[in-house]
mmCIF file of the N, C-alpha and C atoms, coordinates in Angstrom:
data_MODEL
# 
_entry.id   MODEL 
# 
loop_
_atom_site.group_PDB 
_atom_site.id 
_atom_site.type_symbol 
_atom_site.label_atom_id 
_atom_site.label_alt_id 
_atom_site.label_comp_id 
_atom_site.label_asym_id 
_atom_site.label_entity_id 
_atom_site.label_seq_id 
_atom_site.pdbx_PDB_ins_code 
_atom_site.Cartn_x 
_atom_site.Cartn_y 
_atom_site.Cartn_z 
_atom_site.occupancy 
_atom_site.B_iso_or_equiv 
_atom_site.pdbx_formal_charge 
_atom_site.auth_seq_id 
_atom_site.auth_comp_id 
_atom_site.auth_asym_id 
_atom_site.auth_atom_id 
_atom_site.pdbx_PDB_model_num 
ATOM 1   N N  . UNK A 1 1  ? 215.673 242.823 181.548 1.00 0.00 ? 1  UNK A N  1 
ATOM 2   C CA . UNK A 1 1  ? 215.874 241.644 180.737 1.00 0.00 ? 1  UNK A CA 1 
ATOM 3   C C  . UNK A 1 1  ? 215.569 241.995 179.280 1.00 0.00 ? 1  UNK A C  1 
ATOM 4   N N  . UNK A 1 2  ? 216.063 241.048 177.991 1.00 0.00 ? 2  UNK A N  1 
ATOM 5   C CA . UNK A 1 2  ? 216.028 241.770 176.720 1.00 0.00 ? 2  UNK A CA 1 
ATOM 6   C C  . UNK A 1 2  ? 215.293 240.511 176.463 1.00 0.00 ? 2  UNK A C  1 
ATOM 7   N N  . UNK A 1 3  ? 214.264 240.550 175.637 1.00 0.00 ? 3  UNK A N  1 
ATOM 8   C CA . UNK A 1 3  ? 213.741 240.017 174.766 1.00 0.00 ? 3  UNK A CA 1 
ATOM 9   C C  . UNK A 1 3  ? 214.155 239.852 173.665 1.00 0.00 ? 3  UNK A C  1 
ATOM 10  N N  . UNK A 1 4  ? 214.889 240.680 173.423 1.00 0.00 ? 4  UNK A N  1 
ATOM 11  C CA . UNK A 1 4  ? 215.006 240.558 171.582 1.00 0.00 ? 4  UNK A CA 1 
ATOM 12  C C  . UNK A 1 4  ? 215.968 239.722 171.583 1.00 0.00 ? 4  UNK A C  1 
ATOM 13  N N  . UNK A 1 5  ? 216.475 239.275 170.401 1.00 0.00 ? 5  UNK A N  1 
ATOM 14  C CA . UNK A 1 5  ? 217.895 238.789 170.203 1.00 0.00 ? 5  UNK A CA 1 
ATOM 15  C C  . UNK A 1 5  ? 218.074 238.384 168.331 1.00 0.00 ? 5  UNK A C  1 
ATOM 16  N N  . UNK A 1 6  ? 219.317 238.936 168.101 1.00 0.00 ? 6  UNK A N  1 
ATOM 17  C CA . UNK A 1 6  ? 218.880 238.831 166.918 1.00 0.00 ? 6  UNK A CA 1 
ATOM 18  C C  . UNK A 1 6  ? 220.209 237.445 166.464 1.00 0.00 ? 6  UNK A C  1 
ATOM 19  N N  . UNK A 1 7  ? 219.589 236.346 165.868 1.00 0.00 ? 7  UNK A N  1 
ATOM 20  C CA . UNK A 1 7  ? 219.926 235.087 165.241 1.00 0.00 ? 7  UNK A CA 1 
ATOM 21  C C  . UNK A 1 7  ? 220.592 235.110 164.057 1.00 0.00 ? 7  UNK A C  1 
ATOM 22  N N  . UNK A 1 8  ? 221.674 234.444 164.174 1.00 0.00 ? 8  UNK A N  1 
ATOM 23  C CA . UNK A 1 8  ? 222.530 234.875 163.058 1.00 0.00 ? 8  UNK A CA 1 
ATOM 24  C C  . UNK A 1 8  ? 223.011 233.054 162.383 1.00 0.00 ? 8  UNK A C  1 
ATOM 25  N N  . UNK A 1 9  ? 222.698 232.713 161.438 1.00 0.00 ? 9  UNK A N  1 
ATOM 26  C CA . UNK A 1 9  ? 222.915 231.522 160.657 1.00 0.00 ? 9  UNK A CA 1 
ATOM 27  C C  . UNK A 1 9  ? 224.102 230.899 160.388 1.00 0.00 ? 9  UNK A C  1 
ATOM 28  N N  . UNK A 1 10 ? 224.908 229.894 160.779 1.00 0.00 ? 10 UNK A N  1 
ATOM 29  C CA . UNK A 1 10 ? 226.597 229.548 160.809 1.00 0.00 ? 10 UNK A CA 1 
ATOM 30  C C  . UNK A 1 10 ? 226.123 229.155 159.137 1.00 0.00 ? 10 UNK A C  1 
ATOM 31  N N  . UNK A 1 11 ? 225.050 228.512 158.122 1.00 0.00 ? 11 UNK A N  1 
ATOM 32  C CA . UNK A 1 11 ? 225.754 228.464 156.996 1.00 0.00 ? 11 UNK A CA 1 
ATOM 33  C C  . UNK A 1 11 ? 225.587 229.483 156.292 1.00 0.00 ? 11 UNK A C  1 
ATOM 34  N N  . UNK A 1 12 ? 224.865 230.551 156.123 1.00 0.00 ? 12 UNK A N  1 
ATOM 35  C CA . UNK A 1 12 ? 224.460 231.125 155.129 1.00 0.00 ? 12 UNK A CA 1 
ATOM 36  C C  . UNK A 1 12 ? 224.752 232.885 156.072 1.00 0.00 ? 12 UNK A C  1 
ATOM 37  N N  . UNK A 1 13 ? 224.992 233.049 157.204 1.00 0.00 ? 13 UNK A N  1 
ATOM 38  C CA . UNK A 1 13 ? 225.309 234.037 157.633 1.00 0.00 ? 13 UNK A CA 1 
ATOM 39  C C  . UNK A 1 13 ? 223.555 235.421 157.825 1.00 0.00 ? 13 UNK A C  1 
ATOM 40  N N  . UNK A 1 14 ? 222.947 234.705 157.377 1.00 0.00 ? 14 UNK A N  1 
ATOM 41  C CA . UNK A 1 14 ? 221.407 235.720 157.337 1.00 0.00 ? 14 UNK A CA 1 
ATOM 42  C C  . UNK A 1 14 ? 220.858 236.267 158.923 1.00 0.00 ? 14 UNK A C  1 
ATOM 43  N N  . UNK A 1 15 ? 221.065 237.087 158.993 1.00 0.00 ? 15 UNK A N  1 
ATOM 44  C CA . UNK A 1 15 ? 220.708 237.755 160.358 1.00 0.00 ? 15 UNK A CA 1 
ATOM 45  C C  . UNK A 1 15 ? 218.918 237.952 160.741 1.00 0.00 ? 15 UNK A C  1 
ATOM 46  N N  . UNK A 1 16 ? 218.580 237.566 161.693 1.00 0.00 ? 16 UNK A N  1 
ATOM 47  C CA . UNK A 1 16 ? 217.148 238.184 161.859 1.00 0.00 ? 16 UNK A CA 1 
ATOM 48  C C  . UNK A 1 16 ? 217.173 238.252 163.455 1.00 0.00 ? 16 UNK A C  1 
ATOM 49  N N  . UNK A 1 17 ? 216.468 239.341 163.744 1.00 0.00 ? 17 UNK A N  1 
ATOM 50  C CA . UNK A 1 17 ? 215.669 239.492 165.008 1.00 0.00 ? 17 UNK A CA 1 
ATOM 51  C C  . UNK A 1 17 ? 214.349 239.276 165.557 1.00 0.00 ? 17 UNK A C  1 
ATOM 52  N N  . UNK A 1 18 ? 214.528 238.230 166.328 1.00 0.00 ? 18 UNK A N  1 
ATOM 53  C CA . UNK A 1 18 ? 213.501 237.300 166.964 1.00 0.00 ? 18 UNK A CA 1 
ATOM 54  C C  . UNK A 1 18 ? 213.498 237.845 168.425 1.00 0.00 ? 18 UNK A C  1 
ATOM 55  N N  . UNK A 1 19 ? 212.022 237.595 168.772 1.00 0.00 ? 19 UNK A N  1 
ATOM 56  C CA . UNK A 1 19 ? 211.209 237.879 170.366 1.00 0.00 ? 19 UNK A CA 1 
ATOM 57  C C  . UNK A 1 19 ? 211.682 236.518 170.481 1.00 0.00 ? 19 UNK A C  1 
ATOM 58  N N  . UNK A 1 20 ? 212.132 236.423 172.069 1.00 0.00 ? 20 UNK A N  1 
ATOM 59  C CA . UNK A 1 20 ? 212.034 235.254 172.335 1.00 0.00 ? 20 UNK A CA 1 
ATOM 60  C C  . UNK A 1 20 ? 211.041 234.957 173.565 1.00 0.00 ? 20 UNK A C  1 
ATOM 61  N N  . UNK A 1 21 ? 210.797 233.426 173.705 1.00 0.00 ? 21 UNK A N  1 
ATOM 62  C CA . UNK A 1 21 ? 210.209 233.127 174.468 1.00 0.00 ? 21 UNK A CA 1 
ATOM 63  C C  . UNK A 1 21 ? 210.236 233.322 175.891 1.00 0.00 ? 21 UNK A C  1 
ATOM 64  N N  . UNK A 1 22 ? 209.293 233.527 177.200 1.00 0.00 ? 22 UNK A N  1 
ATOM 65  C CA . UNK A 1 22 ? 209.780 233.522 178.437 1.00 0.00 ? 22 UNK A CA 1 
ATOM 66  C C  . UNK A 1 22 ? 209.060 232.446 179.431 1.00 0.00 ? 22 UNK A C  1 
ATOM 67  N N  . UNK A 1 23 ? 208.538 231.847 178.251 1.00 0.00 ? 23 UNK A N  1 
ATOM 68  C CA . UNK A 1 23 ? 207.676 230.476 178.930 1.00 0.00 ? 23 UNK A CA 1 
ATOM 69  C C  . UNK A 1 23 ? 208.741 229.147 178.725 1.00 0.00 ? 23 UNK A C  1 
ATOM 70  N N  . UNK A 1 24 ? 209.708 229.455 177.887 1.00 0.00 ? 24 UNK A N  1 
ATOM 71  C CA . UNK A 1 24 ? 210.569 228.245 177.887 1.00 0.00 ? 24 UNK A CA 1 
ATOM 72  C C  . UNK A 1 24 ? 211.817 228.143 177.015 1.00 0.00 ? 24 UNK A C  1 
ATOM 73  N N  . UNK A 1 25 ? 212.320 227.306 176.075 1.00 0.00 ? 25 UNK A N  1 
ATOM 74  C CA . UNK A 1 25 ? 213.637 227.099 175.677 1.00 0.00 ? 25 UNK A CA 1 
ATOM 75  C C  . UNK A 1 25 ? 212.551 227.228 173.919 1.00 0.00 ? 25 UNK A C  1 
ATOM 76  N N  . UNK A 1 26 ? 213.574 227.560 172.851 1.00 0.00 ? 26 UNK A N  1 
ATOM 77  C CA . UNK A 1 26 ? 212.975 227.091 171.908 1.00 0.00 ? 26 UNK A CA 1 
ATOM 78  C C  . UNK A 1 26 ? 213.868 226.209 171.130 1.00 0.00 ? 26 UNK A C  1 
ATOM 79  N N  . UNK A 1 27 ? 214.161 225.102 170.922 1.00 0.00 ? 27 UNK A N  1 
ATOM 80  C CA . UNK A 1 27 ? 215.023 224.453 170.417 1.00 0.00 ? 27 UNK A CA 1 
ATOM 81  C C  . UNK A 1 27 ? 215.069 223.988 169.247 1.00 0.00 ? 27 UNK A C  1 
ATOM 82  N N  . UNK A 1 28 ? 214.321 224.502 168.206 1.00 0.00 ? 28 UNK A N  1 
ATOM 83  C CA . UNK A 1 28 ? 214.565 224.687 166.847 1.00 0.00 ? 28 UNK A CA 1 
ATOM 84  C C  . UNK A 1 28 ? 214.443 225.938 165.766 1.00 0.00 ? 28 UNK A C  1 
ATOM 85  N N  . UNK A 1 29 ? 214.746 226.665 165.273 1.00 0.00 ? 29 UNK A N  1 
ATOM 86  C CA . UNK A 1 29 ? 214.876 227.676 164.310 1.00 0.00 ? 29 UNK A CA 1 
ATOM 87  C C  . UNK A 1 29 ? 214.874 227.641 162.810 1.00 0.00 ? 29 UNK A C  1 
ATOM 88  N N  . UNK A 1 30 ? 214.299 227.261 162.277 1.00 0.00 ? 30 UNK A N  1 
ATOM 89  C CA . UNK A 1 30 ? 214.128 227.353 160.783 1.00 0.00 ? 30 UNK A CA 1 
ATOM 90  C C  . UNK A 1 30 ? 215.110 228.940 159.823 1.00 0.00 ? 30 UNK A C  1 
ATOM 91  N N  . UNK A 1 31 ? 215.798 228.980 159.289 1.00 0.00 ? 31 UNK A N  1 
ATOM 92  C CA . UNK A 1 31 ? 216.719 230.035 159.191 1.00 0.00 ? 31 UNK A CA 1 
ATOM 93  C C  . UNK A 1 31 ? 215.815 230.720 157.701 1.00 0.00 ? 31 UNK A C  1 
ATOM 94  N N  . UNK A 1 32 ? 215.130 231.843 158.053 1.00 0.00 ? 32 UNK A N  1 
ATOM 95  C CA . UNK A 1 32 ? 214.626 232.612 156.552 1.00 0.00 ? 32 UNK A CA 1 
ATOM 96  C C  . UNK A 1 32 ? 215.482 232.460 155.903 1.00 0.00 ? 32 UNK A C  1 
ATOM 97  N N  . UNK A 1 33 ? 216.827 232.926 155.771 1.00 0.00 ? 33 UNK A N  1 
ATOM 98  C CA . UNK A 1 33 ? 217.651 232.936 154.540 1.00 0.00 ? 33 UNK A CA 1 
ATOM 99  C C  . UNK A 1 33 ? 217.862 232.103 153.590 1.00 0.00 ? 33 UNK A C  1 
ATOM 100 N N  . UNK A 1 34 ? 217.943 230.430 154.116 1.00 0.00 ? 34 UNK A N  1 
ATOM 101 C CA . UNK A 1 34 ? 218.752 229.897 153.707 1.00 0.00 ? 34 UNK A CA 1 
ATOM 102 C C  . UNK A 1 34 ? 218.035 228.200 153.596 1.00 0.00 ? 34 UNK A C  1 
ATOM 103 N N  . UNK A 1 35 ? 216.934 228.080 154.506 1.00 0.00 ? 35 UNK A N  1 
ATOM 104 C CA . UNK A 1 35 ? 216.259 227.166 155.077 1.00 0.00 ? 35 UNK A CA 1 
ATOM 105 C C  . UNK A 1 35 ? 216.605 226.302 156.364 1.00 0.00 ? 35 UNK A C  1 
ATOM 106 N N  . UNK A 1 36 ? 217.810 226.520 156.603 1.00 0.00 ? 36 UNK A N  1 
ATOM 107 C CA . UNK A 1 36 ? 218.591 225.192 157.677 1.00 0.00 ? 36 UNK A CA 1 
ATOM 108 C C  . UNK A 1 36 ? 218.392 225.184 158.753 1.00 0.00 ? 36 UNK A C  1 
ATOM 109 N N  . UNK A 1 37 ? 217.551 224.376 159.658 1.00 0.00 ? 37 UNK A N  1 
ATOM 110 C CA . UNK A 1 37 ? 217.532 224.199 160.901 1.00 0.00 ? 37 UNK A CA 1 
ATOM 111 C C  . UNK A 1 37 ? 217.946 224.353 161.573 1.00 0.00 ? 37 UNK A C  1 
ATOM 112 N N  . UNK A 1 38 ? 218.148 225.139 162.434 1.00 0.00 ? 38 UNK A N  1 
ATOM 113 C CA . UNK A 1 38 ? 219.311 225.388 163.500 1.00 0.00 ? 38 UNK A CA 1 
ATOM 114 C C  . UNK A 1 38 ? 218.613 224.828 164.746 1.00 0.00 ? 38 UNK A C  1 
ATOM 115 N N  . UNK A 1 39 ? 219.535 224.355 165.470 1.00 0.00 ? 39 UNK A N  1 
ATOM 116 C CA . UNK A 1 39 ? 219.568 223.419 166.765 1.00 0.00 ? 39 UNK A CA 1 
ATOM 117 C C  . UNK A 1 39 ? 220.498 223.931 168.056 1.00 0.00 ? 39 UNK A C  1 
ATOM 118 N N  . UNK A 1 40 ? 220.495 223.757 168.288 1.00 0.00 ? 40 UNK A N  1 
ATOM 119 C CA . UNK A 1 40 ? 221.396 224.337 170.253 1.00 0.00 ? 40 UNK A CA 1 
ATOM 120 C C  . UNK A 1 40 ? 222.888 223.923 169.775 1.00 0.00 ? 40 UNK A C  1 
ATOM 121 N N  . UNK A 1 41 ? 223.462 224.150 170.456 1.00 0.00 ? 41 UNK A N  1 
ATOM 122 C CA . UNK A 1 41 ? 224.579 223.465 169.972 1.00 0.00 ? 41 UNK A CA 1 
ATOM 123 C C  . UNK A 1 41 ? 224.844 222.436 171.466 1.00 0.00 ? 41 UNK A C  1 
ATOM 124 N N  . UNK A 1 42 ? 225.989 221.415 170.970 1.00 0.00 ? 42 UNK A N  1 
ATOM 125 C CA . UNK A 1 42 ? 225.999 221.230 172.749 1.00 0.00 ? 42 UNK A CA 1 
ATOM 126 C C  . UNK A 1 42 ? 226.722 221.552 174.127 1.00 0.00 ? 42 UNK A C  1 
ATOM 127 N N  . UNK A 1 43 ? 225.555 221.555 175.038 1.00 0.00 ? 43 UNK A N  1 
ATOM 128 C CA . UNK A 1 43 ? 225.968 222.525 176.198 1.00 0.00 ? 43 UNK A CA 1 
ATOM 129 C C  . UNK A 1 43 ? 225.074 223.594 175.835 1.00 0.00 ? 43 UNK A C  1 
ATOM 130 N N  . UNK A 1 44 ? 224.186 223.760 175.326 1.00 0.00 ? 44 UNK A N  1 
ATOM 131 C CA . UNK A 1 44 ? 223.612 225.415 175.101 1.00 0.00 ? 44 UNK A CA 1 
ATOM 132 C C  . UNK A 1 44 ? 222.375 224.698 175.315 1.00 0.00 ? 44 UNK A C  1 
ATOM 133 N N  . UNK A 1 45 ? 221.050 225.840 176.086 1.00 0.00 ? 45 UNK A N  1 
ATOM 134 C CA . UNK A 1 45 ? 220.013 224.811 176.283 1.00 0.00 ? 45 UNK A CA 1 
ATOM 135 C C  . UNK A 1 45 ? 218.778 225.283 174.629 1.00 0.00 ? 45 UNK A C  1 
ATOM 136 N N  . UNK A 1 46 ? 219.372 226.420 173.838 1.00 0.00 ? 46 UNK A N  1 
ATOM 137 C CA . UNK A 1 46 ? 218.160 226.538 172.872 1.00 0.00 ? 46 UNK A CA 1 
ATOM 138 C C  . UNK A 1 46 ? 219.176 227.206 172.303 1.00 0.00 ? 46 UNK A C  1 
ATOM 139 N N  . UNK A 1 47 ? 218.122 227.502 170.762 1.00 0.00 ? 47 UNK A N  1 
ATOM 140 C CA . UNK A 1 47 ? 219.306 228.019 169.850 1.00 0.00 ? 47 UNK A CA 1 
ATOM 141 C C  . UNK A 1 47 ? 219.589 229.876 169.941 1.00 0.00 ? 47 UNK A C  1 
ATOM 142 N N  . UNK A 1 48 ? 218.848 230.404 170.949 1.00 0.00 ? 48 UNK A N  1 
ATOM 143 C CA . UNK A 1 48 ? 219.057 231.882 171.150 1.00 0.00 ? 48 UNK A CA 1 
ATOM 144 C C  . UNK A 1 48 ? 220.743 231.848 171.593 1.00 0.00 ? 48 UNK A C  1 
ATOM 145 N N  . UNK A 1 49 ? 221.029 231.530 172.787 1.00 0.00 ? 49 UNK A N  1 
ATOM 146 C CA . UNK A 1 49 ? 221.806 230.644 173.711 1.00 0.00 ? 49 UNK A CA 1 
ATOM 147 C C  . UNK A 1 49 ? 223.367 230.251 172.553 1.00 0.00 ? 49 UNK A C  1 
ATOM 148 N N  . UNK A 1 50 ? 222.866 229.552 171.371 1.00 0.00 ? 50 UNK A N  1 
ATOM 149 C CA . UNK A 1 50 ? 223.937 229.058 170.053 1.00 0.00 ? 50 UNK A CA 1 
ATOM 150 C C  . UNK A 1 50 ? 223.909 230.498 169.306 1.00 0.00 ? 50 UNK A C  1 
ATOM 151 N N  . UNK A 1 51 ? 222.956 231.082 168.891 1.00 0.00 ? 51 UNK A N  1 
ATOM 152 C CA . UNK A 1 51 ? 222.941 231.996 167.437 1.00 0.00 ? 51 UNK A CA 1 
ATOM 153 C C  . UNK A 1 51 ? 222.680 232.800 167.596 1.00 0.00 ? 51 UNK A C  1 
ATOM 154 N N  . UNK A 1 52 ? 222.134 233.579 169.251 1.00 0.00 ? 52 UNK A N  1 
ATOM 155 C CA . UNK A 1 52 ? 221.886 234.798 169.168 1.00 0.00 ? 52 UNK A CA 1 
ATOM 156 C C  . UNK A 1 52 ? 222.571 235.969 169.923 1.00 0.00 ? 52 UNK A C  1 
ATOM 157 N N  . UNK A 1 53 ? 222.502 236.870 170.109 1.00 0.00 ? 53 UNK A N  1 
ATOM 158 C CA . UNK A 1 53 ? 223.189 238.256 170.370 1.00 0.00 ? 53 UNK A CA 1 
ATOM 159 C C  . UNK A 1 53 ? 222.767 238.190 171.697 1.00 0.00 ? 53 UNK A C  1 
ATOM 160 N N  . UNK A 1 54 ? 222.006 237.649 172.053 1.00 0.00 ? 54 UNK A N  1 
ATOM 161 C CA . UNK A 1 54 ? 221.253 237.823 173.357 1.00 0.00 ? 54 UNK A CA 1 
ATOM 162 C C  . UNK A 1 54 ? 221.075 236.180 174.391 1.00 0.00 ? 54 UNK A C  1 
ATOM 163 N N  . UNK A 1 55 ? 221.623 236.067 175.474 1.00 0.00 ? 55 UNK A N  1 
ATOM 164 C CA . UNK A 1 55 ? 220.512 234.356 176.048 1.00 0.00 ? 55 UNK A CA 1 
ATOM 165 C C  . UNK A 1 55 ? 219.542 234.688 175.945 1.00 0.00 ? 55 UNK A C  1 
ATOM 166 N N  . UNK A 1 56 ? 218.862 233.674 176.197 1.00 0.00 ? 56 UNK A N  1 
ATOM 167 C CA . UNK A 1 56 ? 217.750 233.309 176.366 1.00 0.00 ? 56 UNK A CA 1 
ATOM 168 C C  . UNK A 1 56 ? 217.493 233.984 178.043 1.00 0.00 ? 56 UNK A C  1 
ATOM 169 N N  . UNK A 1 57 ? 216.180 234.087 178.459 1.00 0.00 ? 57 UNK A N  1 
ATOM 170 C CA . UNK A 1 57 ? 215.358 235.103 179.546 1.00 0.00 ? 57 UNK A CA 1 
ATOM 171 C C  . UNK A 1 57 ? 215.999 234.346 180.621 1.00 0.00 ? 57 UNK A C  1 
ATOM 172 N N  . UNK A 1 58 ? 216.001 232.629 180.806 1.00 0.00 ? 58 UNK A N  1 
ATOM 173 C CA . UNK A 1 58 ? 216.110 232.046 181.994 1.00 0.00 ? 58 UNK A CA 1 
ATOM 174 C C  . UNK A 1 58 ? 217.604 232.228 182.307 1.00 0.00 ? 58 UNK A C  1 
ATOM 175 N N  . UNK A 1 59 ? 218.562 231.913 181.308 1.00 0.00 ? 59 UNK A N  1 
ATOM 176 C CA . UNK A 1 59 ? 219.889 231.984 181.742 1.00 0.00 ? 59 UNK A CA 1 
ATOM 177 C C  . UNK A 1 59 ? 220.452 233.427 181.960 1.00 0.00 ? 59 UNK A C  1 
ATOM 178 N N  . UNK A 1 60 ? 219.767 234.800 181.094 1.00 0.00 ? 60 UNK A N  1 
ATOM 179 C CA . UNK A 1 60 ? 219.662 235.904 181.726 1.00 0.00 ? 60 UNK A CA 1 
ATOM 180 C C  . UNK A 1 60 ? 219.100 236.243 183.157 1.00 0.00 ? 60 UNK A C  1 
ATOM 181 N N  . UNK A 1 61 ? 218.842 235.278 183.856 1.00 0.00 ? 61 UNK A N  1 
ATOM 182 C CA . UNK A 1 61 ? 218.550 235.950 185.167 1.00 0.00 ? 61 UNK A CA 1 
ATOM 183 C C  . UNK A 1 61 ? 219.082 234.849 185.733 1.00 0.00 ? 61 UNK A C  1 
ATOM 184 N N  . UNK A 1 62 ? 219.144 233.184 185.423 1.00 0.00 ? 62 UNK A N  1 
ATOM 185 C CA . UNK A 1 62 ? 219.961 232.642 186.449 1.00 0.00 ? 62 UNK A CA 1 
ATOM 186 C C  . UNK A 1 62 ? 221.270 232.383 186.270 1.00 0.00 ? 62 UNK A C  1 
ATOM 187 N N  . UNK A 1 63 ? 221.721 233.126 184.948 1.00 0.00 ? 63 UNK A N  1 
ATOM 188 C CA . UNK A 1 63 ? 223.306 232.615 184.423 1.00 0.00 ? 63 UNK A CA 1 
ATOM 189 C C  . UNK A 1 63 ? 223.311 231.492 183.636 1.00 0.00 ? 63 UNK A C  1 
ATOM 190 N N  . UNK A 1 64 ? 224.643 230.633 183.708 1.00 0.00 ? 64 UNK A N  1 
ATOM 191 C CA . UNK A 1 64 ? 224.832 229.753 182.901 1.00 0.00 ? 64 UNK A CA 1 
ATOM 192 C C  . UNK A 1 64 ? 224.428 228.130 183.234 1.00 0.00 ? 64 UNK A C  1 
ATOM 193 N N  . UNK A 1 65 ? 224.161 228.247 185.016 1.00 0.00 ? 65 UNK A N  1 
ATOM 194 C CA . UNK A 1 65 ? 223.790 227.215 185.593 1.00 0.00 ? 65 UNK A CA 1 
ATOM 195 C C  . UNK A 1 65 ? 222.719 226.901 185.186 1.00 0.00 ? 65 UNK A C  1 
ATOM 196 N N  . UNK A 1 66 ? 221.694 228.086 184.646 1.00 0.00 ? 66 UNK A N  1 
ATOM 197 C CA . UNK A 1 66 ? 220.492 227.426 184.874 1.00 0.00 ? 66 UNK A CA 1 
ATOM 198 C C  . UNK A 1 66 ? 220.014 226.372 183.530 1.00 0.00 ? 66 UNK A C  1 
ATOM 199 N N  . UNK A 1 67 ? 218.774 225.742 183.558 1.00 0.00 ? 67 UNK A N  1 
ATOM 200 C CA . UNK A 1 67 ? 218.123 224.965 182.672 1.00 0.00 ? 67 UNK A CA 1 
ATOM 201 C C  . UNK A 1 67 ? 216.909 225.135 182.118 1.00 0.00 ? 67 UNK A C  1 
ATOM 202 N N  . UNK A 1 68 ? 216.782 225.720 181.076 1.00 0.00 ? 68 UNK A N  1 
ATOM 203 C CA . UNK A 1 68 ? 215.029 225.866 180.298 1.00 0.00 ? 68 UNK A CA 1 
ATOM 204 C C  . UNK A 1 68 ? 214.246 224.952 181.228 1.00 0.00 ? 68 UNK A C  1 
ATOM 205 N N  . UNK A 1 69 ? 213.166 225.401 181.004 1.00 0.00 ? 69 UNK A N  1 
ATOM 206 C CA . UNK A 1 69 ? 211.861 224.858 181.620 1.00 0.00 ? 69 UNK A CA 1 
ATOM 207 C C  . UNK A 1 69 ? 210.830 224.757 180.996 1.00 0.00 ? 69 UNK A C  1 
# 
């Protein structure tokens, strides 16, 4: 399983690589670059899931069915 994932910003395009969580969903992101909140989009359960290179840990092992916890 990958931990990393690196988050990439729809306004300002600023890339960073973030640990993510394996205790749960994180559903907000503050963007270094640029300031803008990033949020899940919908249908996505956190914003790794929307913005990152990587899912999130839970849907990496149960797919797309599954649901943060």
């Amino acid at each position: 399983m990958q931990l990393q994932s690196t988050l990439t910003c729809p306004a300002c395009g600023h890339k960073t690589t973030e640990t993510m969580p394996t205790d749960g969903c994180q559903f907000f992101y503050d963007c270094k670059g640029c300031g803008t909140r990033l949020k899940p989009n919908a249908g996505d359960c956190c914003v790794f899931c929307s913005y990152g290179s990587v899912a999130c840990p839970p849907i990496q092992e149960n797919g797309k069915s599954a649901c943060c916890g």
